[in-house]
N, C-alpha and C positions, 0 to 999 in steps of 0.2 A: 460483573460484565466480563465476558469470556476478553482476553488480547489474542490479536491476529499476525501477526506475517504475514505480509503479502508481496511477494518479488515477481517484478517486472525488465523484462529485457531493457536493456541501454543505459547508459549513465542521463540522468535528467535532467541535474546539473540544479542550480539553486532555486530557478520556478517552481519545484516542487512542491516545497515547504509553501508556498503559496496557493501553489492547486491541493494541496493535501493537509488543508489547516486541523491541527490537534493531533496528527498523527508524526511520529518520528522517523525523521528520513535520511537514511546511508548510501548513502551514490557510491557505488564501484564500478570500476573501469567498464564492465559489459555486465551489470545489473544494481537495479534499486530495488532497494529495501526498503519498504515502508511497513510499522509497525504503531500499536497502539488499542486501546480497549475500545471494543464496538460491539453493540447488541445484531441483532440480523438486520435490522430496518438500516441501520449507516452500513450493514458490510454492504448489503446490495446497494445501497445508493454511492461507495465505494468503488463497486466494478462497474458500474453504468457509468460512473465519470473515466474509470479507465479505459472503456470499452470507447467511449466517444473522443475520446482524445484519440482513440487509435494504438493505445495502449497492448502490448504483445505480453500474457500473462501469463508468468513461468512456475509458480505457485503459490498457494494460501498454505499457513499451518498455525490450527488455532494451537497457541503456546498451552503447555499447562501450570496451573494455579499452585505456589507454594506450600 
């Protein structure tokens, strides 16, 4: 299963890890990092949950495999 990058504008602060369960989350001061292994069907159900939060999305980059 490919791992993704996904940064989003703003610090999101600890509800993240709760809206973005299984995925690993770096808060910095003016961007979150959320990262972790997704096939296509979770990335887009992914960005529909970002999209609906209202979520401002700064980029994807699928990582590559060792």
């Amino acid at each position: 299963m490919p791992r993704y990058e996904i940064r989003v504008m703003g610090s999101l602060g600890p509800a993240a890890g709760q809206a973005f369960p299984g995925l690993a989350v770096e808060v910095g001061p003016t961007v979150t990092v959320l990262s972790g292994d997704l096939d296509q069907h979770g990335l887009q159900v992914l960005l529909d949950r970002m999209h609906a939060m209202g979520l401002e999305l700064v980029g994807i980059r699928r990582e590559p495999r060792a």
